[in-house]
CHARMM-style PDB file with segment names, atoms N, HN, CA, C and O in Angstrom:
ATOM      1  N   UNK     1     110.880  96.760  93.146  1.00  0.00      PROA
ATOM      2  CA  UNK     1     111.685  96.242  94.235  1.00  0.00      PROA
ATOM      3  C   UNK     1     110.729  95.802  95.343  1.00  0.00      PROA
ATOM      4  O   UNK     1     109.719  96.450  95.616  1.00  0.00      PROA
ATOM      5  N   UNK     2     111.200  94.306  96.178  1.00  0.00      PROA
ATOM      6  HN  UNK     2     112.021  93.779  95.956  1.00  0.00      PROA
ATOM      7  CA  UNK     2     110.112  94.131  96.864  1.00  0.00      PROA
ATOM      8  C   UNK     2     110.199  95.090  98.489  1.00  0.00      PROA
ATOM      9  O   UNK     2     110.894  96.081  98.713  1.00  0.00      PROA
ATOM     10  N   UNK     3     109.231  94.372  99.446  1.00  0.00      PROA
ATOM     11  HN  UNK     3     108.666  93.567  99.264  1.00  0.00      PROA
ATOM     12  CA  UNK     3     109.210  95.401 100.327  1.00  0.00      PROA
ATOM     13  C   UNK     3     110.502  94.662 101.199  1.00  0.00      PROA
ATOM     14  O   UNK     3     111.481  95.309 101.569  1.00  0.00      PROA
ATOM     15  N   UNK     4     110.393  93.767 101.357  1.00  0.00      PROA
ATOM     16  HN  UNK     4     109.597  93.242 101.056  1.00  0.00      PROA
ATOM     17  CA  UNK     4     111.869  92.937 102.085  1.00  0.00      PROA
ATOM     18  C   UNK     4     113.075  93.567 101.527  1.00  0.00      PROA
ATOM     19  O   UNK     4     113.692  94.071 102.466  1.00  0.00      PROA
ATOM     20  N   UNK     5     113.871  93.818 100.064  1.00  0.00      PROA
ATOM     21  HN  UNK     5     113.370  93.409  99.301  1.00  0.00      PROA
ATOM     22  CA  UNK     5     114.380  94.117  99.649  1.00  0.00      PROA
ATOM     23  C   UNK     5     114.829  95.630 100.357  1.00  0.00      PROA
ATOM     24  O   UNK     5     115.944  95.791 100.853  1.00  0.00      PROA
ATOM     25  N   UNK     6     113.836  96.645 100.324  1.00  0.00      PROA
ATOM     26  HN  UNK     6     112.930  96.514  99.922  1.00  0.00      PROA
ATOM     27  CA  UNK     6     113.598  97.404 100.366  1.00  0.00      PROA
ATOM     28  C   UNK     6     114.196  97.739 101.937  1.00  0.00      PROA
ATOM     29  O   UNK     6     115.043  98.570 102.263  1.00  0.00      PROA
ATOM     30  N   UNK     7     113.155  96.427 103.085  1.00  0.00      PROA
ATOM     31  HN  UNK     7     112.467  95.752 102.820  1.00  0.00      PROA
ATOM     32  CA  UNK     7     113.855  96.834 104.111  1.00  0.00      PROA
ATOM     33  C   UNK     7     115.267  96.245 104.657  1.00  0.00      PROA
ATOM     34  O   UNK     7     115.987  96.690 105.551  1.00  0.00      PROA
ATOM     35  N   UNK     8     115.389  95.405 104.050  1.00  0.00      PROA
ATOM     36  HN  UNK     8     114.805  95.043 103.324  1.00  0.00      PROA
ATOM     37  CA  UNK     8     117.070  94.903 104.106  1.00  0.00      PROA
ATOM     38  C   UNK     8     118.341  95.904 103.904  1.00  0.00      PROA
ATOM     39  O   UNK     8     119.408  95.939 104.518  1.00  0.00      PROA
ATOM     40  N   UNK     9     117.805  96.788 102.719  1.00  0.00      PROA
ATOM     41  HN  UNK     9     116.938  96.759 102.220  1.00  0.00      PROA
ATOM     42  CA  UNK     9     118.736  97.503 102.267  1.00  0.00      PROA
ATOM     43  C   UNK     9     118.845  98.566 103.050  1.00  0.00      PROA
ATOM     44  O   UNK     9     119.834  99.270 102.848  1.00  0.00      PROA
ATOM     45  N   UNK    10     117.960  98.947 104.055  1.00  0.00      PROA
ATOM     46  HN  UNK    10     117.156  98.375 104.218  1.00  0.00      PROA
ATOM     47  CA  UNK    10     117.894 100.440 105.095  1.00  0.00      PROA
ATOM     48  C   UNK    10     118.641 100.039 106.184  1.00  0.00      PROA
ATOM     49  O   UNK    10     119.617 100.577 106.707  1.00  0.00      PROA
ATOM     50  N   UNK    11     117.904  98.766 106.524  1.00  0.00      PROA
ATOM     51  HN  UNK    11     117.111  98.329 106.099  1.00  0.00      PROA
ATOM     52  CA  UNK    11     118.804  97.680 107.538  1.00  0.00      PROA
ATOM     53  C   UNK    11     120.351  97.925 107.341  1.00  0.00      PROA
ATOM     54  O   UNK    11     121.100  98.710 107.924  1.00  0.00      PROA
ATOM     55  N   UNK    12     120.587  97.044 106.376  1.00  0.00      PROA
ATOM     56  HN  UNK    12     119.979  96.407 105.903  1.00  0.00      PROA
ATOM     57  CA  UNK    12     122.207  97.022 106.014  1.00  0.00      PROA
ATOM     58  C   UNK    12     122.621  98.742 105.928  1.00  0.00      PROA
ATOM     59  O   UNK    12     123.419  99.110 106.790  1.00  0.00      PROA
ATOM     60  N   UNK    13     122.160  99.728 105.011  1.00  0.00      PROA
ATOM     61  HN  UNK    13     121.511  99.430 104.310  1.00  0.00      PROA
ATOM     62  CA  UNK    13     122.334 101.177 104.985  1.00  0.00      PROA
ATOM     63  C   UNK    13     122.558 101.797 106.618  1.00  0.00      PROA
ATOM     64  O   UNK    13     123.487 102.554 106.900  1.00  0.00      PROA
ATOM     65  N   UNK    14     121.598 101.354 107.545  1.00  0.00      PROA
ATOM     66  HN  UNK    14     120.844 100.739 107.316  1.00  0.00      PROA
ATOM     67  CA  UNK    14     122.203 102.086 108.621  1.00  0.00      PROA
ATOM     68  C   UNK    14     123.347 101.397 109.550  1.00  0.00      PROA
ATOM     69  O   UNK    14     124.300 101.962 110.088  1.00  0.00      PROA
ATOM     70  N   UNK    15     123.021 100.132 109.587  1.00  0.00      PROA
ATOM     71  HN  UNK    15     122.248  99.673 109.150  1.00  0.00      PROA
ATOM     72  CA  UNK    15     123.800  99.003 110.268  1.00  0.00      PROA
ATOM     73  C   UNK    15     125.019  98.587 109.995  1.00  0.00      PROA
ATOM     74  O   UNK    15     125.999  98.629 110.739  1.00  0.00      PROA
ATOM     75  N   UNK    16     124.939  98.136 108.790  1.00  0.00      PROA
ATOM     76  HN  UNK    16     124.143  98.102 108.186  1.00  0.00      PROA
ATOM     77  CA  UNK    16     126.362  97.367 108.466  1.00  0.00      PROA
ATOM     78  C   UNK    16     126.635  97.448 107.406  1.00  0.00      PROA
ATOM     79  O   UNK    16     126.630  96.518 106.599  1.00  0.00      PROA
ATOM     80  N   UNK    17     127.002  98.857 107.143  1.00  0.00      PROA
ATOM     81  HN  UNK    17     127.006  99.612 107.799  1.00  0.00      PROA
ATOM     82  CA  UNK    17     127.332  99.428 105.270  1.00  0.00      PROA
ATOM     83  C   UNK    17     128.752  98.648 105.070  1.00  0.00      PROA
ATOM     84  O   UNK    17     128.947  98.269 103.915  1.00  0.00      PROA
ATOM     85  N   UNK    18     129.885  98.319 106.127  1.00  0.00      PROA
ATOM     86  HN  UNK    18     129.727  98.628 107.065  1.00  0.00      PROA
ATOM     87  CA  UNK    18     131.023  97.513 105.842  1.00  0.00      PROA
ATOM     88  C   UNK    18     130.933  96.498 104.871  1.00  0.00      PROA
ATOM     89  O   UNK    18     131.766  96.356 103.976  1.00  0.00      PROA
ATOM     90  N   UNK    19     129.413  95.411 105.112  1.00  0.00      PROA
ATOM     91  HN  UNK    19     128.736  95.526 105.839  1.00  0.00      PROA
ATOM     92  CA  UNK    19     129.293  94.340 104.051  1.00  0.00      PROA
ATOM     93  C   UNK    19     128.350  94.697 103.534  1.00  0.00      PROA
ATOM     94  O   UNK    19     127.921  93.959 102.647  1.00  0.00      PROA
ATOM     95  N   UNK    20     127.695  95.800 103.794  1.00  0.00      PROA
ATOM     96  HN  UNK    20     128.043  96.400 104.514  1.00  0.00      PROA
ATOM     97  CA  UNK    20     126.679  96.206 102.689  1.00  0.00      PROA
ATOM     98  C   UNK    20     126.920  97.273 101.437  1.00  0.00      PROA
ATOM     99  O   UNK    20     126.047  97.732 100.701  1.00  0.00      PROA
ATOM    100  N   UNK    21     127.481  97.377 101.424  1.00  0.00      PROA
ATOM    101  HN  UNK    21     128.189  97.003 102.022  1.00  0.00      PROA
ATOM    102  CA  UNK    21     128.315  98.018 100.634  1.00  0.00      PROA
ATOM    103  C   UNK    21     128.369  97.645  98.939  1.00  0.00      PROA
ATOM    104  O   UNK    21     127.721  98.147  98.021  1.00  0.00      PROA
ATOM    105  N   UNK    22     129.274  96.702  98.920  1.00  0.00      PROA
ATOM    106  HN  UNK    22     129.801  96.294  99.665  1.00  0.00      PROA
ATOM    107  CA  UNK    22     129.013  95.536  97.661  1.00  0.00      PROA
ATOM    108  C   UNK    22     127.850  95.267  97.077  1.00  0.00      PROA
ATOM    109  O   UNK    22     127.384  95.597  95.987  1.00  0.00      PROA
ATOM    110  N   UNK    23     127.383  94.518  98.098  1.00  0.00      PROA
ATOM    111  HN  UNK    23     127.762  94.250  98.984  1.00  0.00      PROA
ATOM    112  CA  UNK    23     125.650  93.932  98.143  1.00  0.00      PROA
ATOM    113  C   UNK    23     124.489  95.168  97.547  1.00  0.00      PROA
ATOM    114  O   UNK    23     123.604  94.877  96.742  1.00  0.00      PROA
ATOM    115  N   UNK    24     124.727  96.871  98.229  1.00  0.00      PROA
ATOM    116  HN  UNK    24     125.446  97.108  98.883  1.00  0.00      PROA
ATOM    117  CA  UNK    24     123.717  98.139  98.001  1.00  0.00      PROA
ATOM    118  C   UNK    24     124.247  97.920  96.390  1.00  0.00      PROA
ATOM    119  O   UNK    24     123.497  97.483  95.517  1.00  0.00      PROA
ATOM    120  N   UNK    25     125.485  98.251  96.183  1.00  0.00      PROA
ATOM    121  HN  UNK    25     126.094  98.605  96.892  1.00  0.00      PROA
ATOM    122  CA  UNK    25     125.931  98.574  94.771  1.00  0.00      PROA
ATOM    123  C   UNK    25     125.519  97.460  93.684  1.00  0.00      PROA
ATOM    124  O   UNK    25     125.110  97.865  92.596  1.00  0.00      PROA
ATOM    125  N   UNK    26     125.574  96.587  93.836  1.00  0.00      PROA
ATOM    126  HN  UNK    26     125.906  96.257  94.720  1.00  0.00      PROA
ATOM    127  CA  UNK    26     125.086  95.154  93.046  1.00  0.00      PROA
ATOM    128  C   UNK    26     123.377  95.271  93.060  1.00  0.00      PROA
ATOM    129  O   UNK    26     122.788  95.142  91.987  1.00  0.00      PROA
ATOM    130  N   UNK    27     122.578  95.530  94.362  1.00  0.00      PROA
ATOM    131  HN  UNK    27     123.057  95.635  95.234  1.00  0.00      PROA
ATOM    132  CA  UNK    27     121.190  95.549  93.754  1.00  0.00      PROA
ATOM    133  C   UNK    27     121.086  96.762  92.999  1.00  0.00      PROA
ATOM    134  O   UNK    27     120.329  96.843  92.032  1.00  0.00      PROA
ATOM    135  N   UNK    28     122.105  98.104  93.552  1.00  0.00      PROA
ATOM    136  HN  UNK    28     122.720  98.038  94.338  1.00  0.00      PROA
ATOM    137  CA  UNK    28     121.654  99.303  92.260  1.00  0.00      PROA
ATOM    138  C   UNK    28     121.550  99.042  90.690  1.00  0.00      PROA
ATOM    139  O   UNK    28     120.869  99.561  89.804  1.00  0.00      PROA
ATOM    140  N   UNK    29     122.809  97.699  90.715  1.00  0.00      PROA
ATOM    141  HN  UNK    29     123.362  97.277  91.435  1.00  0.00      PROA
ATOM    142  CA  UNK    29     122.712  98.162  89.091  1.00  0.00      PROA
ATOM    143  C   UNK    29     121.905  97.017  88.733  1.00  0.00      PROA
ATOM    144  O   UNK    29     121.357  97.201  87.646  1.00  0.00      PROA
ATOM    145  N   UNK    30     121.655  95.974  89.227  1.00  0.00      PROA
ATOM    146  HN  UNK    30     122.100  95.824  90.110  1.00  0.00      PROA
ATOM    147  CA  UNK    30     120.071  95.008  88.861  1.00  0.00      PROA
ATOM    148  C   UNK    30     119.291  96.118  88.621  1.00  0.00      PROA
ATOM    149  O   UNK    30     119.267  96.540  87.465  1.00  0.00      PROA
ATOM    150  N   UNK    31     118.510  96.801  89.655  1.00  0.00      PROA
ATOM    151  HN  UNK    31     118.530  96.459  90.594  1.00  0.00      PROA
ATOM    152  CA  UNK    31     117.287  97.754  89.125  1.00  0.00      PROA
ATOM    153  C   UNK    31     117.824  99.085  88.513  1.00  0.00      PROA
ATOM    154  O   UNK    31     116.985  99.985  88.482  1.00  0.00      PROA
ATOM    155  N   UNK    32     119.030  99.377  88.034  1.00  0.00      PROA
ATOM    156  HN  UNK    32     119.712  98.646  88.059  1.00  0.00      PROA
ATOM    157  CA  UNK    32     119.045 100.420  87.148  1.00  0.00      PROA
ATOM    158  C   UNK    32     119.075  99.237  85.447  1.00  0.00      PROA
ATOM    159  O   UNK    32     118.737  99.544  84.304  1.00  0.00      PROA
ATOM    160  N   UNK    33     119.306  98.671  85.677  1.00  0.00      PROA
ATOM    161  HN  UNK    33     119.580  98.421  86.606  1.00  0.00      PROA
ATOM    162  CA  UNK    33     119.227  97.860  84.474  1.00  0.00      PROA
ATOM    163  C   UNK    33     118.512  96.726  84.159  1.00  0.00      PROA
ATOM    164  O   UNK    33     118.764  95.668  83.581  1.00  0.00      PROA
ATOM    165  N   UNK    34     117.241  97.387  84.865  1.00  0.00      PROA
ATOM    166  HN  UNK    34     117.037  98.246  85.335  1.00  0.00      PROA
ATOM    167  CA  UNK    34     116.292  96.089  84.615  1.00  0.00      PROA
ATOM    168  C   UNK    34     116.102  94.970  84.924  1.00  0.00      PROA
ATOM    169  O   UNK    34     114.967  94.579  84.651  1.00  0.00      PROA
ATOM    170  N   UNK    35     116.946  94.044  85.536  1.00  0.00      PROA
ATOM    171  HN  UNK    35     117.867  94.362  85.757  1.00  0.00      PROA
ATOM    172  CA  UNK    35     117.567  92.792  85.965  1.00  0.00      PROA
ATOM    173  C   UNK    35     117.614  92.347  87.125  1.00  0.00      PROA
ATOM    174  O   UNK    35     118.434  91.519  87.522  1.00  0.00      PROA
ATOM    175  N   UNK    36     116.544  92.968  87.917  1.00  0.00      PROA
ATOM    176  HN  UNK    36     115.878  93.640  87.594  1.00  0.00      PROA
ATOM    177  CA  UNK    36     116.498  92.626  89.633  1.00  0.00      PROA
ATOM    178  C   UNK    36     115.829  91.127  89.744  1.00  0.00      PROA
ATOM    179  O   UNK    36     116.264  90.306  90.551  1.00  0.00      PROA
ATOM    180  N   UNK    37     114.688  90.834  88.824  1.00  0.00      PROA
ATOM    181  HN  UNK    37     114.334  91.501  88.168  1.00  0.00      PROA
ATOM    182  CA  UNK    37     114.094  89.618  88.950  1.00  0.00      PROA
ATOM    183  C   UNK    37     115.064  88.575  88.480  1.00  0.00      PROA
ATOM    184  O   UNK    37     115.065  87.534  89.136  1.00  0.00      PROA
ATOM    185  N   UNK    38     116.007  88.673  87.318  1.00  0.00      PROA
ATOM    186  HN  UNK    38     116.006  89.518  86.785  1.00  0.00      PROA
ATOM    187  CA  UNK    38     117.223  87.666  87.061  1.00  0.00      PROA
ATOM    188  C   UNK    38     117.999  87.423  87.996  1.00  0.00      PROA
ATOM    189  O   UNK    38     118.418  86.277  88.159  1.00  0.00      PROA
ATOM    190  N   UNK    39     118.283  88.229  88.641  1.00  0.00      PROA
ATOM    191  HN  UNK    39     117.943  89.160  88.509  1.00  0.00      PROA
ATOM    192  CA  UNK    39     119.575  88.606  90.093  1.00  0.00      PROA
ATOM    193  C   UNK    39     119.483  88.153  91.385  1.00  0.00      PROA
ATOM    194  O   UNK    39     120.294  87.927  92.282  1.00  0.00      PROA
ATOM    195  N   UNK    40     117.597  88.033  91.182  1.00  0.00      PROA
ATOM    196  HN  UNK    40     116.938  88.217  90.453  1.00  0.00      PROA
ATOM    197  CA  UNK    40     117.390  88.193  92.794  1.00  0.00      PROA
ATOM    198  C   UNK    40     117.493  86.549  93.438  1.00  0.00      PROA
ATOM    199  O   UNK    40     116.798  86.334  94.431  1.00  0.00      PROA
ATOM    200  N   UNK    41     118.209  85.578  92.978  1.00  0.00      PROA
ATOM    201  HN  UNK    41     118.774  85.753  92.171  1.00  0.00      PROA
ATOM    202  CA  UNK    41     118.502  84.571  93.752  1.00  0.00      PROA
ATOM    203  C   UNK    41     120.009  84.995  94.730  1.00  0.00      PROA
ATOM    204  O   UNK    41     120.101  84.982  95.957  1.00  0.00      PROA
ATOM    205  N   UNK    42     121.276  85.420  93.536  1.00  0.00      PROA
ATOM    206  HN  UNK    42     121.201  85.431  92.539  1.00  0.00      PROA
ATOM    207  CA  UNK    42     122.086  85.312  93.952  1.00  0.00      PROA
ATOM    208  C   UNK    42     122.019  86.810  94.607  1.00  0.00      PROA
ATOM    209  O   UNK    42     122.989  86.831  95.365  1.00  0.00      PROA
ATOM    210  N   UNK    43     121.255  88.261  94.703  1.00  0.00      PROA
ATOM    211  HN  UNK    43     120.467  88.244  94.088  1.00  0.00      PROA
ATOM    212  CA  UNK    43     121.179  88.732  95.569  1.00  0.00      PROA
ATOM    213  C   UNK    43     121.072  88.075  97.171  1.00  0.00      PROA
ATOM    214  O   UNK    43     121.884  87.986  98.092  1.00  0.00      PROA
ATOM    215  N   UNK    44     119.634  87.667  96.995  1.00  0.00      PROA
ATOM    216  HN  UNK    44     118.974  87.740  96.246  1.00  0.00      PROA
ATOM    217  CA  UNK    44     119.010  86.465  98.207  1.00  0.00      PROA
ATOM    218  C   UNK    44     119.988  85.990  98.959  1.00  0.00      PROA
ATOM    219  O   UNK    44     120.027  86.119 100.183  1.00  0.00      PROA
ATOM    220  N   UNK    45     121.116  85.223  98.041  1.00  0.00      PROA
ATOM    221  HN  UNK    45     121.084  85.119  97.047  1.00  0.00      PROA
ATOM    222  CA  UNK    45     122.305  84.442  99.117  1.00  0.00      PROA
ATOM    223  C   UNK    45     123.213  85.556  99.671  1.00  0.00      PROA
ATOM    224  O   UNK    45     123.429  85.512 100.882  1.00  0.00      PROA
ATOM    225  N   UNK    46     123.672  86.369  99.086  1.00  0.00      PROA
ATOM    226  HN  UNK    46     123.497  86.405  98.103  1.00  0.00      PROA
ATOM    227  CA  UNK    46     124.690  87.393  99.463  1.00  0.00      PROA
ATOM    228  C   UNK    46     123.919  87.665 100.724  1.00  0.00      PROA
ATOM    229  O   UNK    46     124.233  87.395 101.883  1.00  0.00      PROA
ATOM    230  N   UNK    47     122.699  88.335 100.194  1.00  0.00      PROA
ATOM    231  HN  UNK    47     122.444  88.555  99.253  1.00  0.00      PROA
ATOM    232  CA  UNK    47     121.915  88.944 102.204  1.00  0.00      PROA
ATOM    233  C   UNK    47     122.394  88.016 102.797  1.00  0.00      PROA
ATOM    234  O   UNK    47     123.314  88.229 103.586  1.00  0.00      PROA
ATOM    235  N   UNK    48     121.897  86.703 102.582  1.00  0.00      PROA
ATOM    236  HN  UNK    48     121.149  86.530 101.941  1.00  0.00      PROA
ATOM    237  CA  UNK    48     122.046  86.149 103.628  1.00  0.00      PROA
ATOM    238  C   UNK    48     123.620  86.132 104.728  1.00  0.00      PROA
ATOM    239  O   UNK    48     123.898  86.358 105.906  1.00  0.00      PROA
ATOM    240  N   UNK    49     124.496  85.616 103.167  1.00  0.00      PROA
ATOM    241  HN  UNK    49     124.271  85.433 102.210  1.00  0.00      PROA
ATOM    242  CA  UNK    49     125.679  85.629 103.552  1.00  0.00      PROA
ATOM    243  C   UNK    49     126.121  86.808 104.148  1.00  0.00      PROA
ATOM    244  O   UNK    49     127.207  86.648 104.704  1.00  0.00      PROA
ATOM    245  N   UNK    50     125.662  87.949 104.233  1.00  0.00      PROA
ATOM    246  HN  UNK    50     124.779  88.079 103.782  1.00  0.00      PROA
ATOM    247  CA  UNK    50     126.105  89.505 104.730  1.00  0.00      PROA
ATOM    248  C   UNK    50     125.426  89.497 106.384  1.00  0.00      PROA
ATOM    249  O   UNK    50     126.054  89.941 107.345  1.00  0.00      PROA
ATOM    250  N   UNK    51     124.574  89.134 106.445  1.00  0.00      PROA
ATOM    251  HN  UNK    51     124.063  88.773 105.664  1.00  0.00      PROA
ATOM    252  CA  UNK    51     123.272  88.784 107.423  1.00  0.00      PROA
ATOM    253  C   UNK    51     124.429  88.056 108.457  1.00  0.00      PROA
ATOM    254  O   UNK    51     124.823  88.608 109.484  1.00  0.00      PROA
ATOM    255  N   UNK    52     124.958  86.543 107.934  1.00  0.00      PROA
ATOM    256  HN  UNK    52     124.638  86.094 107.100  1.00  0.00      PROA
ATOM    257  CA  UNK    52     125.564  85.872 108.789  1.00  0.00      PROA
ATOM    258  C   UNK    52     126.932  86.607 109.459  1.00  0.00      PROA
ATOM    259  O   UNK    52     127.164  86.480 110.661  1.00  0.00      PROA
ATOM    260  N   UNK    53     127.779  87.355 108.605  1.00  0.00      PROA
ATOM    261  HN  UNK    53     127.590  87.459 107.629  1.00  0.00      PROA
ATOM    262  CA  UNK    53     128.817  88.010 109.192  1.00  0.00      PROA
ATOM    263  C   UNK    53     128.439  89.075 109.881  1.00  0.00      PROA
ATOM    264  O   UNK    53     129.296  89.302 110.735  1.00  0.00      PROA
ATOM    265  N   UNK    54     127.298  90.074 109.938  1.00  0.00      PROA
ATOM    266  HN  UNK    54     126.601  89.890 109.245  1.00  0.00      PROA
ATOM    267  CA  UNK    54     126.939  90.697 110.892  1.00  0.00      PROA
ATOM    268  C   UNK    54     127.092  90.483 112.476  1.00  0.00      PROA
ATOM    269  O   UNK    54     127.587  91.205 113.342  1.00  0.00      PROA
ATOM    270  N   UNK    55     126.234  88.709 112.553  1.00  0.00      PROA
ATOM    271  HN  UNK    55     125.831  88.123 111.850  1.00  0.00      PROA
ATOM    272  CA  UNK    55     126.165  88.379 114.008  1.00  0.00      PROA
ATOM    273  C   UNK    55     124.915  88.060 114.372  1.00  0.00      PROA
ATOM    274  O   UNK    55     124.093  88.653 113.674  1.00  0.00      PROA
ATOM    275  N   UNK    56     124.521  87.480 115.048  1.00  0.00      PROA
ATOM    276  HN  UNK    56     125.189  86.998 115.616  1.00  0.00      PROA
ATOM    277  CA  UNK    56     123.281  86.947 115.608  1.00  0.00      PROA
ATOM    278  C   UNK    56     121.773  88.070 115.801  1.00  0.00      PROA
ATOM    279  O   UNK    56     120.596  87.843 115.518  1.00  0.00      PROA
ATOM    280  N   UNK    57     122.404  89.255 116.369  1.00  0.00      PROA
ATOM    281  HN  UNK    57     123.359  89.440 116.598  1.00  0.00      PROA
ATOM    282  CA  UNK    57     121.519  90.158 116.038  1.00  0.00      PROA
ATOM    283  C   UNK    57     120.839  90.617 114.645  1.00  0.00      PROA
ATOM    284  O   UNK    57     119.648  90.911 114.544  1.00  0.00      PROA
ATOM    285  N   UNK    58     121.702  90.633 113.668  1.00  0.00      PROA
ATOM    286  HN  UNK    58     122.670  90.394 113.750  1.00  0.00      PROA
ATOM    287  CA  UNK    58     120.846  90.828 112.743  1.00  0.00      PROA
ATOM    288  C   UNK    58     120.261  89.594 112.153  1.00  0.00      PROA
ATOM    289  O   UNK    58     119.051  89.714 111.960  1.00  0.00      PROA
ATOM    290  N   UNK    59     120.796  88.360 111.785  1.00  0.00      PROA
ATOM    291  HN  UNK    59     121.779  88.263 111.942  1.00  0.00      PROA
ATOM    292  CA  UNK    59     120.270  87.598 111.943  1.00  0.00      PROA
ATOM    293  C   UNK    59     118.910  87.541 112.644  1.00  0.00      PROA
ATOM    294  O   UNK    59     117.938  87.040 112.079  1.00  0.00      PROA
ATOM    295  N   UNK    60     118.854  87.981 113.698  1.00  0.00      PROA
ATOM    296  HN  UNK    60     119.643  88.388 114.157  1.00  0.00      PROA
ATOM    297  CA  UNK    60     117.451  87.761 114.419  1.00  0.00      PROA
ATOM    298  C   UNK    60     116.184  88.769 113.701  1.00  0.00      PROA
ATOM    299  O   UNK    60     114.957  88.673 113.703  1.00  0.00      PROA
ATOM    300  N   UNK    61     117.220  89.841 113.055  1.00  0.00      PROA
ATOM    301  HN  UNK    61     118.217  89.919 113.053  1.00  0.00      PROA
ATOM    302  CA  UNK    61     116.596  90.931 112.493  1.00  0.00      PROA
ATOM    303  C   UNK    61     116.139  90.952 110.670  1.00  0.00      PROA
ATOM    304  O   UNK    61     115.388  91.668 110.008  1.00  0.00      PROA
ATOM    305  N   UNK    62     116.930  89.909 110.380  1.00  0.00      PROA
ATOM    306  HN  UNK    62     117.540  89.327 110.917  1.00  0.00      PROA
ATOM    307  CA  UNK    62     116.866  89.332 108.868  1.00  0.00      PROA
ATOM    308  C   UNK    62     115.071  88.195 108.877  1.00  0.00      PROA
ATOM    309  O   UNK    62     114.090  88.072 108.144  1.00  0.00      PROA
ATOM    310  N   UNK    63     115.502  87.701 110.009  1.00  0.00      PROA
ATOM    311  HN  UNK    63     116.300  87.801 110.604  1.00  0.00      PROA
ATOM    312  CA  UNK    63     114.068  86.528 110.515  1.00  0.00      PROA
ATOM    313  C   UNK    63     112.778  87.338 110.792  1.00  0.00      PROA
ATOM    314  O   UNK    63     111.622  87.040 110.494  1.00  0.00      PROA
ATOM    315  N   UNK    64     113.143  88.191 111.290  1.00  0.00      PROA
ATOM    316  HN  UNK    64     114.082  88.433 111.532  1.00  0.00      PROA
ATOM    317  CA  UNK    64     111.635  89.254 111.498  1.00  0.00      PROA
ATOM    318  C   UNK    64     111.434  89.961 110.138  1.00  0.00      PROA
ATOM    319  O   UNK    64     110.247  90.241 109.966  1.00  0.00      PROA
ATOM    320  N   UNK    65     112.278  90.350 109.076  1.00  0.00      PROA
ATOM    321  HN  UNK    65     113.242  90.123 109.216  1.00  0.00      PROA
ATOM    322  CA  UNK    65     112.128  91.390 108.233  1.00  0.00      PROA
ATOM    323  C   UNK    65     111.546  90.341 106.939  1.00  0.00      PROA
ATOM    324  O   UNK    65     111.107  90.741 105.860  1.00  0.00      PROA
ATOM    325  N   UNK    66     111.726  88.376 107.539  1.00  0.00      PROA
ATOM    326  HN  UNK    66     112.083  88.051 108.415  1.00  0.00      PROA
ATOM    327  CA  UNK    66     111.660  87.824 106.362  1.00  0.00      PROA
ATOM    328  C   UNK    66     110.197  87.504 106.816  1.00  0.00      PROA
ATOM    329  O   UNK    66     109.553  86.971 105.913  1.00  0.00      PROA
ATOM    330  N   UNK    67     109.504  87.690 107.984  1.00  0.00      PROA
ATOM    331  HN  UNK    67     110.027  88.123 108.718  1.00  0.00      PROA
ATOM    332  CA  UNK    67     107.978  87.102 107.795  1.00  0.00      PROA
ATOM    333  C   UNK    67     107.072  87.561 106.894  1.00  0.00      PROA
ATOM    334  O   UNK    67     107.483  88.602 106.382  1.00  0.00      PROA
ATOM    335  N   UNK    68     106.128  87.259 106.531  1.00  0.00      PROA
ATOM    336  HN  UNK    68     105.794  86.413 106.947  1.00  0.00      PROA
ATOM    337  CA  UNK    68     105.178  87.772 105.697  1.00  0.00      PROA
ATOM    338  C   UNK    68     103.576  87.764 106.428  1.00  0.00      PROA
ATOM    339  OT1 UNK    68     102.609  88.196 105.801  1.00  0.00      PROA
TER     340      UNK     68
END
């Protein structure tokens, strides 16, 4: 799992389990079943899409967690 992944999901875990919720349960079973690298586009859009209903703050917080 990457490290973005990783911190998205603590992000969403403390923040906004309402739409993270779906999204935690869907990457569990990619990496319980092997399949995170097949997944991880339409993971990718969901963040995002979860990201946007949050609100501008996380958004701002999705942009910092995406630098490298």
């Amino acid at each position: 799992m990457s490290l973005r992944t990783c911190h998205y999901a603590a992000l969403q875990a403390c923040c906004g389990t309402l739409h993270a919720a779906p999204w935690l349960t869907k990457l569990a079973y990619a990496v319980i079943q092997g399949k995170l690298e097949e997944r991880q586009d339409q993971l990718a859009r969901e963040a995002v899409n979860n990201m946007e209903k949050l609100g501008p703050t996380f958004i701002k917080l999705g942009q910092i967690l995406s630098i490298r």
